[in-house]
C-alpha positions in Angstrom: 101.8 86.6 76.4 99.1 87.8 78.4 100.0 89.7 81.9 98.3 90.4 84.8 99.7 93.2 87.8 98.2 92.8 90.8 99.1 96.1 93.1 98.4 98.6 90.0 100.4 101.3 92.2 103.6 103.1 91.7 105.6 100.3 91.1 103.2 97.7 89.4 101.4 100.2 87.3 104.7 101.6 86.2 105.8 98.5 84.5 102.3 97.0 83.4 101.6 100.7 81.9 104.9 100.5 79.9 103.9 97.0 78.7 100.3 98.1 77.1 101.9 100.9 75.5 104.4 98.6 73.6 101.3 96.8 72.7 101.2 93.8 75.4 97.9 92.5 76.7 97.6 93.7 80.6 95.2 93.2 83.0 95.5 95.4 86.0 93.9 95.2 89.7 92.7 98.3 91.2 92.6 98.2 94.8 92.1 101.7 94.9 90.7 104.3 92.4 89.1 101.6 90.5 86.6 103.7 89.4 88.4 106.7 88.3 90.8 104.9 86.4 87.4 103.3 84.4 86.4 106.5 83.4 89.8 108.9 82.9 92.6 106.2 82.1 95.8 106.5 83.0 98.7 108.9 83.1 102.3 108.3 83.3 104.7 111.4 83.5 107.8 110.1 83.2 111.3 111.2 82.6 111.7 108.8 79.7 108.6 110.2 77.9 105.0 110.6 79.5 102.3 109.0 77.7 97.8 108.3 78.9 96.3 105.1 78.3 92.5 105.0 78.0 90.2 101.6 78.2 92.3 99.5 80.2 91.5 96.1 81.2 91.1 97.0 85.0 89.6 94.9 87.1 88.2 95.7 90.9 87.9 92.2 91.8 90.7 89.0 91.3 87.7 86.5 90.3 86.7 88.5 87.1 90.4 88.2 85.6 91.2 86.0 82.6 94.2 83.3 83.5 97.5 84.7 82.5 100.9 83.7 81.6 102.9 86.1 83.8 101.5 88.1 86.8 103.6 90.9 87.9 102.7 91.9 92.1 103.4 94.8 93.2 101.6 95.1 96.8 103.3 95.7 99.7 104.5 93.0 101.7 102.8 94.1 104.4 99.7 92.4 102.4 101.3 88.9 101.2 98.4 87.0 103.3 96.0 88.2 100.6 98.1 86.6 98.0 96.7 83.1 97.7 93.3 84.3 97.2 94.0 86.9 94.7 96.5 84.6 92.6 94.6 81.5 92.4 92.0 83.0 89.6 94.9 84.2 87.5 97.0 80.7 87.7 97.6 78.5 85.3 99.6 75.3 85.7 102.9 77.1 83.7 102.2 80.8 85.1 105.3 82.6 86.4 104.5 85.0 89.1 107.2 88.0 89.5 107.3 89.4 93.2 107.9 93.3 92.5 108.4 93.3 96.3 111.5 94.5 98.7 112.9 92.5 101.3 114.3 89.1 101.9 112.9 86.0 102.3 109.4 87.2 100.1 109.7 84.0 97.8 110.2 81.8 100.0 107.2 82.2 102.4 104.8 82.6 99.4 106.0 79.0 98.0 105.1 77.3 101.6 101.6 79.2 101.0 101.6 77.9 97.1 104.0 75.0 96.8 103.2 74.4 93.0 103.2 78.3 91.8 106.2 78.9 89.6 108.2 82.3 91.2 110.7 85.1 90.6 111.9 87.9 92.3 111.7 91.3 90.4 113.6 93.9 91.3 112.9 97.5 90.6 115.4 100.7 90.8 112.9 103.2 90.1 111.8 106.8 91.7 108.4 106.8 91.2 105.3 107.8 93.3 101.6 107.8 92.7 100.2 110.8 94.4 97.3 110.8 93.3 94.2 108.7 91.2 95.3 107.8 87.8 98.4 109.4 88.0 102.0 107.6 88.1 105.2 110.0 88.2 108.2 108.1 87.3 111.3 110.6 88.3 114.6 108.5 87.6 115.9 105.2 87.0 113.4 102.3 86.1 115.2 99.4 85.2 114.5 95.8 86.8 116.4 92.9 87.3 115.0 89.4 87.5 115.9 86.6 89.8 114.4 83.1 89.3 113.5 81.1 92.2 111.0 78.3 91.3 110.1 78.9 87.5 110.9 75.7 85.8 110.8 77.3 82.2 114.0 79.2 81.9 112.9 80.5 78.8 109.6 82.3 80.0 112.0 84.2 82.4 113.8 85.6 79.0 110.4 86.1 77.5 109.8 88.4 80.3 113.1 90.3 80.1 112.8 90.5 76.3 109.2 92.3 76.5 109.9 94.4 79.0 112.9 95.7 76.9 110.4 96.2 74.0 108.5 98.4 76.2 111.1 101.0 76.5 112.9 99.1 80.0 116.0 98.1 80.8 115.7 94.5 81.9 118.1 92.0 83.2 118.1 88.2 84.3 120.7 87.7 87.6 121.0 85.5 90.1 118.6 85.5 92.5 120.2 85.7 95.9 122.2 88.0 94.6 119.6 90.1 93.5 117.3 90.3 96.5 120.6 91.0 98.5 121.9 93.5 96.1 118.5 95.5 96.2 118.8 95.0 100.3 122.3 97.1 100.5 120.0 100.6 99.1 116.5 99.6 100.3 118.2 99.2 104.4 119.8 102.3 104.7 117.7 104.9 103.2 114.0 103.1 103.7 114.7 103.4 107.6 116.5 106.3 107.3 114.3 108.5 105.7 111.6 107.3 108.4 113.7 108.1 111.5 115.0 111.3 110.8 112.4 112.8 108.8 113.8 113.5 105.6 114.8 112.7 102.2 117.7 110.8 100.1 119.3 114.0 99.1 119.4 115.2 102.6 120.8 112.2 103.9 124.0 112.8 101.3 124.3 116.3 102.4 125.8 116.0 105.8 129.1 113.9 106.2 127.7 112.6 109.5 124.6 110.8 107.5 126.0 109.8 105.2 129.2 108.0 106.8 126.3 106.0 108.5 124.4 105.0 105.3 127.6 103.7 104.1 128.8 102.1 107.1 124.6 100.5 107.0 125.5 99.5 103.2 128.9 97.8 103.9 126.8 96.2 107.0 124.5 94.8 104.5 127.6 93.5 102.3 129.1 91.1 104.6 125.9 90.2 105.9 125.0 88.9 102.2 128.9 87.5 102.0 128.2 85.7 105.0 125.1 83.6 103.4 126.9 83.0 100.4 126.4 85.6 98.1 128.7 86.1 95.1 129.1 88.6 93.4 128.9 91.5 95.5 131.6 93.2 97.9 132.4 96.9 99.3 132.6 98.6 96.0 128.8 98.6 95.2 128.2 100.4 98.4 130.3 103.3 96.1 128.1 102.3 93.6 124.2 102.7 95.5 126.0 106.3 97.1 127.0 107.7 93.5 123.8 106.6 92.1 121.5 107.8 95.1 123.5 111.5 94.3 122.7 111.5 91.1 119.1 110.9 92.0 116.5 113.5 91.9 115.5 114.2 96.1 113.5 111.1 96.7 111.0 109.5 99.5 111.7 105.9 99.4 108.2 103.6 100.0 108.9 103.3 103.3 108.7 106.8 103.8 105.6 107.4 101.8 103.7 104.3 103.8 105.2 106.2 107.0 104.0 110.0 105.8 100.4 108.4 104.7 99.9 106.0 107.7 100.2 102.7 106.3 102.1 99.8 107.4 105.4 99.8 107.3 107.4 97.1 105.3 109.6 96.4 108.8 109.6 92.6 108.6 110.7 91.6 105.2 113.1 94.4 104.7 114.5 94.5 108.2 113.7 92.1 110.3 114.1 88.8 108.1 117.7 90.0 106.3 119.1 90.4 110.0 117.9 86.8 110.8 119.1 85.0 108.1 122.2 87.4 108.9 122.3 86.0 112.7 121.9 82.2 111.2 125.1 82.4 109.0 127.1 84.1 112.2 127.3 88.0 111.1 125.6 90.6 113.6 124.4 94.0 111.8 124.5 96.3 114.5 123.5 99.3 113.3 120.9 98.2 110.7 119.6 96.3 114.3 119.5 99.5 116.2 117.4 101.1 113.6 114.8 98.6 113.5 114.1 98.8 117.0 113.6 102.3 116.0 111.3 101.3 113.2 108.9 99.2 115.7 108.9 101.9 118.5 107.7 104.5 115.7 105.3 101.6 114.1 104.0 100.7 118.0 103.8 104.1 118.8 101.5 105.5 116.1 99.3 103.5 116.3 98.9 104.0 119.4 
């Protein structure tokens, strides 16, 4: 199996890291820090075990990448336009590309763009950051769970679950809508959250007030997904995403990290799209709509 990451950044370098160092072939591109990474490798310091690579196959540019049987994205949605032109040298007619992305609706607007390129969704619980060139730091978590949505070859999806559980993560197939909605009840709450009030997870938990909010956000999320048909899934795992977030180490989620280093936020796919296809299937989220009118006067506002 040859892989390819395209976004080589927290996320995406994260998993395509723990892949080379169980031996897989990678190829990674470097938007950023190209160069560096060239010369000094790179380092993961992770809470499961922090480990360098040297002499990776990193590329700075999409056309000088070999085909591959699995690309793994990890760029911000924010980006997706770019897709089609950084894909197409890495297709082949049986490759399965894994959208390490947040949000709803990803998948779906990606196959109207490329109707013949085989999808999944990838989900990632992880805490992990990359602060600075070469570095990754992996604080907590790190499993992935993977949704099919277009891949025709069941058993490349298991492929892909069984290597990444080789390299040292834990690695699940689920049902798709499921998963993207599942990943929606944390990634609503605590992405926006952490933006509008200027703070952290941790912080969030502290005060009763916060987090009542963050819980009535999750249970918003719940019958939202219940609404569109989503099995699987009902008030409990808004216990669930609390207990785990506690037992988290203090965390910026990406939102918060695009926010504090003045990139575009990931308003439209997280937000904006989950409370659409929440509108369609006749279930208002009220509070998760009040705070992304929040989100677009801070995004309007800075740029300002």
């Amino acid at each position: 199996m040859k892989y390819g990451v395209i976004g080589a950044g927290a996320v995406g370098g994260y998993y395509g890291s723990k892949l080379v160092n169980a031996g897989k072939e990678v190829h990674f591109l470097f938007h950023k820090h190209f160069d560096y990474v060239k010369q000094h490798g790179l380092q993961v310091d992770s809470c499961d075990g922090s480990f360098h690579l040297d002499d990776l196959n990193a590329y700075q540019h999409a056309e000088d990448m070999p085909p591959c049987d699995v690309v793994l994205v990890g760029l911000k949605t924010v980006n997706n336009y770019l897709l089609p032109k950084l894909l197409s040298p890495l297709l082949k007619d049986d490759t399965l590309v894994v959208l390490i992305q947040n949000g709803i609706g990803v998948e779906e607007d990606l196959q109207k763009l490329m109707p013949k390129v085989q999808l999944a969704a990838g989900l990632a619980f992880i805490c992990c950051a990359k602060s600075q060139p070469g570095l990754i730091e992996h604080q907590c978590y790190g499993y992935i769970n993977i949704g099919n949505y277009s891949c025709k070859n069941p058993d490349l999806i298991l492929t892909v679950i069984n290597d990444f559980r080789e390299a040292g993560v834990d690695a699940n197939e689920v049902e798709y809508d499921e998963a993207r909605w599942k990943k929606a009840v944390w990634n609503m709450p605590f992405n926006g959250m952490t933006v509008a009030l200027q703070t952290q997870t941790d912080v969030l938990l502290k005060s009763p007030h916060t987090m009542q909010l963050i819980k009535d956000q999750m249970l918003e999320v719940i019958q939202a997904a219940q609404a569109c048909g989503v099995k699987n899934i009902d008030d409990t795992f808004a216990d669930k995403m609390i207990d785990n977030t506690l037992n988290m180490t203090p965390y910026s989620p990406s939102m918060k990290l695009d926010f504090d280093f003045h990139r575009p936020m990931e308003i439209e796919y997280i937000y904006s799209r989950p409370i659409q296809e929440a509108r369609k299937a006749g279930y208002r989220m009220a509070k998760l709509e009040m705070l992304e009118a929040e989100l677009r006067f801070i995004e309007m506002n800075r740029k300002n």
